[in-house]
C-alpha positions as CSV (number, residue, x, y, z in Angstrom):
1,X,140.9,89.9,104.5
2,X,140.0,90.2,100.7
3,X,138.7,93.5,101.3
4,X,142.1,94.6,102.4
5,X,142.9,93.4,98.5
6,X,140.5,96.3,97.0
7,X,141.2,99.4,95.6
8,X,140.0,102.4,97.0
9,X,137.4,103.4,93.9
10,X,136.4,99.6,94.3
11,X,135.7,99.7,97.7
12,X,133.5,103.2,97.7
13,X,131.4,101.6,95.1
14,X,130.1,98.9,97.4
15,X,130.0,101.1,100.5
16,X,127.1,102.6,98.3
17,X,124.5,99.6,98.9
18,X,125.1,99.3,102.6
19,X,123.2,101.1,105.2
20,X,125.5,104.3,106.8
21,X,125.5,102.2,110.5
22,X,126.6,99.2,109.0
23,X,129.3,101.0,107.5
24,X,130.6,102.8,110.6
25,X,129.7,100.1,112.9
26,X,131.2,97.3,110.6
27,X,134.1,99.2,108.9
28,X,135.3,102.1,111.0
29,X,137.8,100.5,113.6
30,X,138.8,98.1,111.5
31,X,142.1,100.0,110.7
32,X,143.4,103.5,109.5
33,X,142.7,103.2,106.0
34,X,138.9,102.4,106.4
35,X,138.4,104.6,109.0
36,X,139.9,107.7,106.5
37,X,137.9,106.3,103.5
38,X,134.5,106.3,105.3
39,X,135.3,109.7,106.4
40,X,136.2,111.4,102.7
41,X,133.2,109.8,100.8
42,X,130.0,111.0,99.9
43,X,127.6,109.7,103.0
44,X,123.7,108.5,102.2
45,X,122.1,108.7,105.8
46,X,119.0,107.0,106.0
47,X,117.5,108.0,109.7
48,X,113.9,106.0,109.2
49,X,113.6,103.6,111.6
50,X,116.1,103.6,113.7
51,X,116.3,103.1,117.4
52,X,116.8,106.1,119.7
53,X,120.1,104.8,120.8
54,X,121.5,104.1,117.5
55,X,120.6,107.6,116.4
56,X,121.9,109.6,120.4
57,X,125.1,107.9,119.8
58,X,125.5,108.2,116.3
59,X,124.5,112.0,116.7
60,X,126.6,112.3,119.3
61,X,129.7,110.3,118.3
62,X,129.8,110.5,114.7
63,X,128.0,113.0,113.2
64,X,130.7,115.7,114.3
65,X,133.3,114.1,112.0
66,X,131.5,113.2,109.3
67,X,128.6,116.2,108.5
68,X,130.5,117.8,105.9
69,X,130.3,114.6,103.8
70,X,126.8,114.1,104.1
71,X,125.5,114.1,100.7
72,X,122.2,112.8,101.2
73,X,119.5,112.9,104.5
74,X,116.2,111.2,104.9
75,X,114.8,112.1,108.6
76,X,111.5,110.6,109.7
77,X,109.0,111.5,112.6
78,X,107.0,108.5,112.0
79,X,108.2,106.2,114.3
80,X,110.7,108.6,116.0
81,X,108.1,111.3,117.2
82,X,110.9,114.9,117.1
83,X,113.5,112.9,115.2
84,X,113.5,115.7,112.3
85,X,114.1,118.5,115.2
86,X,116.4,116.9,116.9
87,X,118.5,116.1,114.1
88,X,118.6,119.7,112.9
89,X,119.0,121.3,116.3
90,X,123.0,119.5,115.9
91,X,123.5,120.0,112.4
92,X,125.2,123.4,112.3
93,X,123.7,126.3,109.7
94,X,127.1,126.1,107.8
95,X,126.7,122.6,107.2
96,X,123.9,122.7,105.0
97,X,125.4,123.8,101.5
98,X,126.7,120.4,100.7
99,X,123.4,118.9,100.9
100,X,122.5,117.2,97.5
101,X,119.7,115.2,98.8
102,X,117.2,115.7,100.9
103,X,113.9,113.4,102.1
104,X,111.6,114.3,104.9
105,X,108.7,112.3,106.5
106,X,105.6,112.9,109.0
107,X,106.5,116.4,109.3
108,X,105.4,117.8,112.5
109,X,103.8,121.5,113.0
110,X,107.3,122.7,115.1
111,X,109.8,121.5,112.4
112,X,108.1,124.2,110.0
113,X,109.6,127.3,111.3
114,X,113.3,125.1,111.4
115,X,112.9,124.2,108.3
116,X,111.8,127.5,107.0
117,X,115.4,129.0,108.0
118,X,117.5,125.5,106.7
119,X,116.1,125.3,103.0
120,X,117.4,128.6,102.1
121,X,120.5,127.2,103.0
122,X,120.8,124.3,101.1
123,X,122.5,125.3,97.8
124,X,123.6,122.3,96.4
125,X,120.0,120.6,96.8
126,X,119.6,118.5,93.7
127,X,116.5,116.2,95.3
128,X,113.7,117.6,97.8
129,X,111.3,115.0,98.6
130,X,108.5,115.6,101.4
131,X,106.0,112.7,102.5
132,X,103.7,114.2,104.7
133,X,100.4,114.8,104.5
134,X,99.4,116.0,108.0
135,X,100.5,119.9,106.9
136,X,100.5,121.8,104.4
137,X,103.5,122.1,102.5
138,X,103.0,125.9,101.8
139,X,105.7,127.5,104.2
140,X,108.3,124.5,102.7
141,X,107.4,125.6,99.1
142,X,108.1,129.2,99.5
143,X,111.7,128.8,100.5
144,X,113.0,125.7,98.2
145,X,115.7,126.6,96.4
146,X,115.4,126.1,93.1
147,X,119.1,126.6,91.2
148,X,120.2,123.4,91.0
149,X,117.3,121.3,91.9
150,X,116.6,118.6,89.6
151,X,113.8,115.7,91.6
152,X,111.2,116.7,93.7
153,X,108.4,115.1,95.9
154,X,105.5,117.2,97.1
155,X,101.5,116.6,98.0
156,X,99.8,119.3,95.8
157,X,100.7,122.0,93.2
158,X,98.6,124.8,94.7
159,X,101.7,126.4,96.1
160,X,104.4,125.4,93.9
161,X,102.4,127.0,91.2
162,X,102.1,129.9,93.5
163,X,105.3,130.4,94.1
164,X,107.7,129.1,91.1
165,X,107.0,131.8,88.3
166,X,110.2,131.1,86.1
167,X,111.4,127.7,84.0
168,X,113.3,125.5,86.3
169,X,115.5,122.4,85.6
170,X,114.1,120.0,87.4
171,X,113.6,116.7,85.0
172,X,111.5,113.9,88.3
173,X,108.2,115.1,89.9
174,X,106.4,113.0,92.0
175,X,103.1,114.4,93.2
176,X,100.1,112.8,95.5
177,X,97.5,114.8,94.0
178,X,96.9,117.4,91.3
179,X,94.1,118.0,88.6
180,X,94.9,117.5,84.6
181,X,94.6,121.6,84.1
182,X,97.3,122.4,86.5
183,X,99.8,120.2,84.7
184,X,98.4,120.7,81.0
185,X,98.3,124.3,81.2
186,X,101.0,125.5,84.1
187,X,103.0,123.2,85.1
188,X,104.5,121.8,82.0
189,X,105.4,125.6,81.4
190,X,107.8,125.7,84.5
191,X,109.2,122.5,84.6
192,X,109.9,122.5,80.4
193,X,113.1,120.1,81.2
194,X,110.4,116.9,83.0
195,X,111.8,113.5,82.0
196,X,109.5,112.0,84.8
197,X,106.4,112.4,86.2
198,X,104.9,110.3,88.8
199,X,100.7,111.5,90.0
200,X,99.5,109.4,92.2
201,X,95.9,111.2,91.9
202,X,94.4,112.9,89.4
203,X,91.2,114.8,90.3
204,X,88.9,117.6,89.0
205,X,89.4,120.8,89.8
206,X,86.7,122.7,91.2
207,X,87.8,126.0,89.4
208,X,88.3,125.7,85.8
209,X,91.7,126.8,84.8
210,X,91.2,129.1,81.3
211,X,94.9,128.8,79.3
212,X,94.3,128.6,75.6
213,X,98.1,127.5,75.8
214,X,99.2,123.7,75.6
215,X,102.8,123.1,76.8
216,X,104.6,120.1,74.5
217,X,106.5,117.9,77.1
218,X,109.0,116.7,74.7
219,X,111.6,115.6,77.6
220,X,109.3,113.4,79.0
221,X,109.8,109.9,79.0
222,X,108.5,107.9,81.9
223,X,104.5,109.0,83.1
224,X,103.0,107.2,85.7
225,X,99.3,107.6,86.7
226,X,97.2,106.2,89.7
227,X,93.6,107.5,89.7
228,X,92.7,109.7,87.2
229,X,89.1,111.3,87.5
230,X,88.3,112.4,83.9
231,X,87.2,110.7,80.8
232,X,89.3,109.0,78.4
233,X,89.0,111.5,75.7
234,X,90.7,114.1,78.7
235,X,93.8,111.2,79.0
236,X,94.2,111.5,75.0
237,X,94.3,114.7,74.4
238,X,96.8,115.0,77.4
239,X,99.3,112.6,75.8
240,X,99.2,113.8,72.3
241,X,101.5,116.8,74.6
242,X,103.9,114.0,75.2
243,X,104.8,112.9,72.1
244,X,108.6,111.4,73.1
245,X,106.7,109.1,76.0
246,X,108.6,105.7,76.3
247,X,107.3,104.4,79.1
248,X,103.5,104.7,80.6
249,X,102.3,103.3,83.9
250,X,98.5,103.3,84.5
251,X,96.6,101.8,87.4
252,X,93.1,103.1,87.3
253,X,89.4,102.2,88.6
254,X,87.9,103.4,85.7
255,X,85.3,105.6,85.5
256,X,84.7,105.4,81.5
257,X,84.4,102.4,79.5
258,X,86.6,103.6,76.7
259,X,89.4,102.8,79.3
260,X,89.1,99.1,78.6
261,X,88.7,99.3,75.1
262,X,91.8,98.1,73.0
263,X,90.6,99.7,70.1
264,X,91.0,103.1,72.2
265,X,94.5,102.2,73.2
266,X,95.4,101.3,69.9
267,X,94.5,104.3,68.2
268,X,95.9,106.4,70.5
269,X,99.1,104.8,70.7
270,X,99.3,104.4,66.8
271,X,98.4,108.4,66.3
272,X,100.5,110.0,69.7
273,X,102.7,107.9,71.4
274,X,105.0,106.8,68.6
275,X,107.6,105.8,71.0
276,X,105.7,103.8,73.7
277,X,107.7,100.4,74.5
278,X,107.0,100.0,77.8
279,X,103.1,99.8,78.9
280,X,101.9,98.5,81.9
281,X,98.4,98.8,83.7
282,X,95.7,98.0,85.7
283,X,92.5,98.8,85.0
284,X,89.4,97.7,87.5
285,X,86.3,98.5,87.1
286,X,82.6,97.5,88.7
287,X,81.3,93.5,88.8
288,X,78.8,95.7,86.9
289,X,80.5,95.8,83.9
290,X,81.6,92.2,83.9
291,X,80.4,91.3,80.0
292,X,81.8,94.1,78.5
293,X,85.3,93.4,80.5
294,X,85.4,89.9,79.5
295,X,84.6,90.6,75.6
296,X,87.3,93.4,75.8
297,X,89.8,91.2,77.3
298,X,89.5,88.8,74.2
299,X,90.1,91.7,72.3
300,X,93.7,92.5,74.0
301,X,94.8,89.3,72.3
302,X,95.3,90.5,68.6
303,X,98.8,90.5,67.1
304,X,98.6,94.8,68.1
305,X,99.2,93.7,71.7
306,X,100.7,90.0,71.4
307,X,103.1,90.1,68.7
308,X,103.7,93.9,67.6
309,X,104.7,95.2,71.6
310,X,104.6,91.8,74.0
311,X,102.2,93.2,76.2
312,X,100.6,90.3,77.8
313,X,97.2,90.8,79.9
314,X,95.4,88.7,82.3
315,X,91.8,88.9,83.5
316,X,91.1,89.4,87.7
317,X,87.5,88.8,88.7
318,X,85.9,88.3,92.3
319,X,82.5,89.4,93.6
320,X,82.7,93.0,93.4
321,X,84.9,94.1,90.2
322,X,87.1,92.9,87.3
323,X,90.4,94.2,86.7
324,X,92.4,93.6,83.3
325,X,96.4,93.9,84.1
326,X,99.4,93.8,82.3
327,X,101.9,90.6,83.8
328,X,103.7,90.9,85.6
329,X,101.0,93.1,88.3
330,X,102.2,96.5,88.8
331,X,101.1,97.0,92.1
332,X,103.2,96.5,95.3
333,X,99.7,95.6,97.0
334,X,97.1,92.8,96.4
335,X,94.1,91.7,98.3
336,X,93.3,87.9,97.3
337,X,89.1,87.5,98.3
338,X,87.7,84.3,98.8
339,X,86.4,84.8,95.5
340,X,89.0,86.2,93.3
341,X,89.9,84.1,90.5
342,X,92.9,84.4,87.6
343,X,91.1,83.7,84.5
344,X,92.4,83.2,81.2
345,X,96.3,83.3,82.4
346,X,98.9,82.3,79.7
347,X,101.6,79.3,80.2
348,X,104.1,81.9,82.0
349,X,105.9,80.9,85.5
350,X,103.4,81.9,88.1
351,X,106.6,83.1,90.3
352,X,107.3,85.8,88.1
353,X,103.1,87.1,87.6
354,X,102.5,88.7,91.3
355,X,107.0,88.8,92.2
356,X,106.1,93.0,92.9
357,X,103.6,92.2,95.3
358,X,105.1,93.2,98.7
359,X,101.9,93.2,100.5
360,X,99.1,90.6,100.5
361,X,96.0,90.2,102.2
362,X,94.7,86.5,102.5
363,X,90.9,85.6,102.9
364,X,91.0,82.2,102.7
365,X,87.9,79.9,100.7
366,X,88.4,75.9,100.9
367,X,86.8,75.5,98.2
368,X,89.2,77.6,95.9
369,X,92.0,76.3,93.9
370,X,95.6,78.1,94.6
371,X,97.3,76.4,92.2
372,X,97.8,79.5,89.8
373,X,98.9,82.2,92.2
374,X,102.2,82.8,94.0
375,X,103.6,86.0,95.7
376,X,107.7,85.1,95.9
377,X,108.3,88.5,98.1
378,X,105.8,89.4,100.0
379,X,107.0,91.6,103.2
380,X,103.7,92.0,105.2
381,X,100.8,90.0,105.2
382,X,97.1,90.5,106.5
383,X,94.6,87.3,107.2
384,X,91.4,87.6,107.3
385,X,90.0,84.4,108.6
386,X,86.6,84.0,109.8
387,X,85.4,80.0,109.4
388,X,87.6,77.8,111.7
389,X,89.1,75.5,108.5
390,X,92.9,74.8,107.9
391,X,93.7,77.1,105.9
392,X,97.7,77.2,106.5
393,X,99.1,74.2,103.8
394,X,97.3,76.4,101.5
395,X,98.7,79.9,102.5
396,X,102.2,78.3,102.9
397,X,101.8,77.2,98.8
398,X,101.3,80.7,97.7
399,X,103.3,82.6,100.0
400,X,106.9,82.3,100.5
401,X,106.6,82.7,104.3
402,X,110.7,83.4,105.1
403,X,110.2,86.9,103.7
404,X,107.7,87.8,105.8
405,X,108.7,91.2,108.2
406,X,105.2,92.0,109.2
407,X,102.0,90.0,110.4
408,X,98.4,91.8,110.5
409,X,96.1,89.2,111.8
410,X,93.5,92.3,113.5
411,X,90.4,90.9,111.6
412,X,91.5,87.1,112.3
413,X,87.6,86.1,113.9
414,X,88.7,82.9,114.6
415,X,87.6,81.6,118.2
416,X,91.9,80.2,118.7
417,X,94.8,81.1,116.4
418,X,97.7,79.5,118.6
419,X,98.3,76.3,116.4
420,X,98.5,78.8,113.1
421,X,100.4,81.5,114.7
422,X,102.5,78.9,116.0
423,X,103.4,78.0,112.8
424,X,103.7,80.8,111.0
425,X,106.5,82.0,113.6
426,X,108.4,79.1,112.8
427,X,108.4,79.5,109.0
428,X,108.5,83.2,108.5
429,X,112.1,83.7,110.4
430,X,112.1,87.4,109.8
431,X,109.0,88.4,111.2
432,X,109.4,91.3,113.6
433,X,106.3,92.9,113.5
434,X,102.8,91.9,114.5
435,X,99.7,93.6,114.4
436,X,96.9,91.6,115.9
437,X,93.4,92.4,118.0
438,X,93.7,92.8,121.7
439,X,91.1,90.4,122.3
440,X,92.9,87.7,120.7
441,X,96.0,89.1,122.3
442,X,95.1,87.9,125.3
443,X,93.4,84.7,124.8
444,X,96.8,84.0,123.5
445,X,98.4,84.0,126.7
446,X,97.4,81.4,128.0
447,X,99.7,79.2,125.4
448,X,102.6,79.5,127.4
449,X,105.0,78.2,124.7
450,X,103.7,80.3,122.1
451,X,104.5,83.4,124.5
452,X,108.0,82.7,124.8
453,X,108.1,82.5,120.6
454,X,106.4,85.8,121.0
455,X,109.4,87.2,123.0
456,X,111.6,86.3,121.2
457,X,111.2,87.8,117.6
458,X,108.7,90.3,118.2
459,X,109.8,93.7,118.2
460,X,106.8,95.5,117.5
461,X,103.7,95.1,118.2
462,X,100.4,97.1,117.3
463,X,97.1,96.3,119.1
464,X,95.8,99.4,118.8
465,X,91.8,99.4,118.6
466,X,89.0,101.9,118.5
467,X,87.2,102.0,121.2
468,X,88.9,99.7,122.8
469,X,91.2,99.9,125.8
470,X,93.9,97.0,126.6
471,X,94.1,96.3,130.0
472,X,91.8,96.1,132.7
473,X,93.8,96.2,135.9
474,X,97.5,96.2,136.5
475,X,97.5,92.4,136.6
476,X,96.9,92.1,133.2
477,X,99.6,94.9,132.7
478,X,102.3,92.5,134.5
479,X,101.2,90.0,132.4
480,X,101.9,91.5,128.8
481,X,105.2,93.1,130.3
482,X,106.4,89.5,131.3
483,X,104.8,88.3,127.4
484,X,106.7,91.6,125.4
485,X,109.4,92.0,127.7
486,X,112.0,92.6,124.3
487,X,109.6,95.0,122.6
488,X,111.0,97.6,120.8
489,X,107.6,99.6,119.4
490,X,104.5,99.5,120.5
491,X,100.8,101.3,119.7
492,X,97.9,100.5,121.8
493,X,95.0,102.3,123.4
494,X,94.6,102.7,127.5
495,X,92.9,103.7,130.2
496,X,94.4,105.1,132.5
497,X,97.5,107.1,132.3
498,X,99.2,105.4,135.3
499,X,99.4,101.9,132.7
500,X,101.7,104.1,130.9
501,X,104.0,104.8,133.6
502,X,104.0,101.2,134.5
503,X,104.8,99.8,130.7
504,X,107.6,102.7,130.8
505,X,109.2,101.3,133.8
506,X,108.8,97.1,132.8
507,X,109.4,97.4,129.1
508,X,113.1,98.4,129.1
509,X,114.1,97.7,125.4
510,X,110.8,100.1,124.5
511,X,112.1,103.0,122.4
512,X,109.0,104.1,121.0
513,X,105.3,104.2,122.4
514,X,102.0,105.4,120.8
515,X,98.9,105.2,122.9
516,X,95.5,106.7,122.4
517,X,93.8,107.5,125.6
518,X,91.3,109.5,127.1
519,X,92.6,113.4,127.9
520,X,95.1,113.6,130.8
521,X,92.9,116.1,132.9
522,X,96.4,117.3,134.6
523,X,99.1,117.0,132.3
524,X,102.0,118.5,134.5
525,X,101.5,115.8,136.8
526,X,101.8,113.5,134.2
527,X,104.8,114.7,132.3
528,X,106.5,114.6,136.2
529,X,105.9,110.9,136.3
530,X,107.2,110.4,133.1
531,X,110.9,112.8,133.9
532,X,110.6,110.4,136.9
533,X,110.7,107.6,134.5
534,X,113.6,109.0,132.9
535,X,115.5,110.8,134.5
536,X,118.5,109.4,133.6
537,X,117.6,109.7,129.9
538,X,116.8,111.1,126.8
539,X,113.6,110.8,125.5
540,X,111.1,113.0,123.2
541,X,107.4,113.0,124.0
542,X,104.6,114.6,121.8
543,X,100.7,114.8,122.8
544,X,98.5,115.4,120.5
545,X,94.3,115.9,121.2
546,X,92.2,114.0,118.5
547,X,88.9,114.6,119.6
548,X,87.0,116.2,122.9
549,X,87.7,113.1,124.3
550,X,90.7,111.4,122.8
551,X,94.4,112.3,122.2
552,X,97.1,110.7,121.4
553,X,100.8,110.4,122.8
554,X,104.3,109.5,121.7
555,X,107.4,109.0,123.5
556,X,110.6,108.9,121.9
557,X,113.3,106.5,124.1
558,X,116.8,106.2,124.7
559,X,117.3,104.4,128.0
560,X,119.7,101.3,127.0
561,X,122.6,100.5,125.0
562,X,122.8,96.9,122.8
């Protein structure tokens, strides 16, 4: 075994790209020496995702031996409704002060008061990220520790600015949403050390901040912007406190016409941002506006943007807005209309224009040529498809289908979709996940071969619609228990509460359930019929009321081993 061959620096290095299960599962019997190595290393434990029995027996088997080495956590309650709790409940209190890095997403309302007695605990915390946006991330501000903290991830600034008063070191800020006063006028005067920042929104604020006191960011390097909700005179005279920015990212549906203007760019960058190498943007504005996009696009041709910086632009036009973008697109998403059209595109290899695109959605138009657009790596893909035309040869030229992990065919209005989802299941060989209209669900059914494709790679399956409940009686239950037999996740809406129980019972390999259905008028009796489920198991279950009328439930499994 070459492996065997490798020195022990060499062989920590590439133990740093594989996920922490492969390691153990892969590595750790092998003999004496891996087994010690994987033990005295720094561990990256990645939690999202992961099936409930992965994660009991892991917990259970592993974790002991190895939490002291745990140098960086990411826990989850997306998918795995109590996952962060239940992590935390075995991770002792003395643990936590070798925790460098730290990621938490879909908080829940219980893990707040557990997390309010961890943080102050975690010493050695270089990276805090928090991806939730279902609470507010007051009570996890006010105990961060701050020392040696260096990236951090929140929604807002209202209680960061609250509650940090002094400089801290921290050089990466991602934020989903903040206005241009806080960060002009407080925040660059804490975070004096900020390398990058990262906004995904940037919005008035209501109450106007009054600080006669412009902070220089002259550590900053890297700035990226999604929306930003002021004029372009507000952008300029934001910059001009940046004046080491290399890199600017800006994807904008603009709001002032100055934003499309070259000239504007190019005086600003000439007067401010003497160091800008790297520019990249999208900006989109309204069909509206469509002369003044296409004589401003000529105008990014000039030897400014062309010779002096290689800054290439195309033009993106459809029915409803223009967009002007730097190749290759910056965005991980794209939504290709019937009408959208790549105008005035330079001779460069179409495989390298869209190759960040990771998700598409397809309306198809037979009439359209597809000659000059190809995603290489897309991961999920959305059709919407309402004529009954072929529209699969031309899908198949712009899409490199053996990527594919996910499927969202919900707003396919096609009267059949057998023969196309036939095929797609053949050519996409990692596709997992499907998300499709119940409706069409079951007029699938009846395609008996197409079922048993079904079975056989899909492992999670969304047909979750509003308003709509899936089954009708229990017959039709049977039928999709017999059709999903190896499903792993599902999210639907029912009826009645007694379809649960009987999914819970046929769908063995189900580790994780979200269903929205009416309110359980006696919920005891319910949660009985679920311990009677699993009674000889572990599971989580969270319920949650929506509306009057509506709530939603989640179940957490772990009833069988691989």
């Amino acid at each position: 075994m070459i492996l065997q061959l490798l020195p022990n620096e060499i062989l920590i290095e590439c133990l740093v790209y594989l996920n922490t299960f492969e390691i153990f599962y892969s590595f750790d019997t092998l003999n004496s020496r891996f087994s010690h190595l994987i033990r005295n290393t720094p561990i990256y434990l990645n939690l999202q995702h992961i099936h409930k029995t992965k994660f009991s027996r892991f917990c259970s088997e592993i974790l002991p031996e190895i939490k002291q080495n745990i140098s960086s956590l990411h826990l989850s309650n997306k998918d795995a409704c109590g996952q962060i709790n239940t992590f935390f409940s075995l991770y002792l209190l003395d643990d936590y002060s070798h925790l460098q890095s730290l990621a938490l997403t879909y908080l829940e309302e219980e893990n707040l008061s557990q997390l309010k007695s961890i943080l102050p605990l975690c010493t050695s915390l270089h990276s805090f990220h928090l991806n939730s946006s279902q609470i507010d991330d007051e009570p996890i501000i006010s105990v961060l520790p701050l020392g040696h903290l260096q990236k951090l991830s929140i929604k807002t600034l209202e209680s960061f600015l609250i509650y940090v008063q002094q400089p801290t070191i921290i050089t990466h800020l991602i934020i989903s949403k903040c206005s241009l006063e806080q960060i002009r006028y407080q925040l660059l005067e804490i975070i004096p050390m900020l390398k990058y920042l990262n906004i995904k929104t940037i919005i008035r604020d209501k109450q106007s901040i009054k600080n006669d006191t412009n902070h220089r960011a002259i550590h900053l390097k890297q700035l990226i912007i999604g929306q930003f909700r002021y004029p372009f005179d507000d952008f300029a005279d934001f910059v001009k406190q940046t004046p080491n920015l290399r890199s600017l990212t800006f994807a904008n549906t603009i709001n002032d016409q100055k934003f499309i203007n070259p000239n504007e760019w190019e005086n600003l960058i000439n007067s401010s941002l003497f160091n800008l190498n790297t520019f990249k943007f999208r900006l989109t504005c309204s069909h509206l506006c469509r002369d003044v996009v296409s004589y401003n696009y000529n105008r990014f041709q000039n030897s400014f943007w062309l010779d002096q910086h290689h800054w290439y632009t195309e033009l993106l036009t459809n029915n409803t807005s223009h967009c002007i973008y730097t190749v290759p697109y910056i965005s991980k998403s794209f939504e290709l209309e019937e009408n959208t059209k790549r105008s005035n595109y330079r001779s460069i290899n179409i495989s390298n224009i869209f190759k960040q695109v990771e998700n598409l959605t397809f309306s198809y138009n037979e009439t359209k040529d597809y000659s000059s657009i190809y995603f290489p790596n897309i991961i999920s893909l959305k059709i919407q498809q309402k004529k009954e035309t072929k529209y699969l040869q031309s899908l198949k030229s712009i899409v490199n289908l053996s990527n594919i992990k996910h499927l969202d065919i919900s707003l396919y209005q096609k009267g059949s979709l057998s023969e196309e989802l036939a095929e797609i299941l053949r050519e996409a060989s990692q596709l997992s996940s499907i998300t499709i209209d119940p409706i069409n669900l079951k007029l699938l059914f009846s395609d008996k071969e197409l079922c048993l494709s079904m079975n056989k790679v899909i492992k999670k399956l969304n047909i979750h619609k509003h308003g709509y409940y899936l089954f009708e009686d229990s017959n039709q239950v049977a039928t999709f228990c017999e059709v999903f037999s190896n499903i792993q996740q599902l999210r639907c809406s029912i009826k009645a509460p007694n379809y649960i129980i009987f999914l819970l019972k046929r769908l063995s390999k189900l580790s994780t359930i979200h269903v929205y259905l009416r309110r359980i008028s006696d919920r005891n009796l319910f949660y009985g019929l679920v311990e009677e489920v699993f009674r000889e198991c572990n599971y989580r279950i969270r319920i949650k009321d929506l509306r009057s009328n509506l709530m939603k439930l989640s179940i957490w499994i772990d009833r069988y081993y691989d």
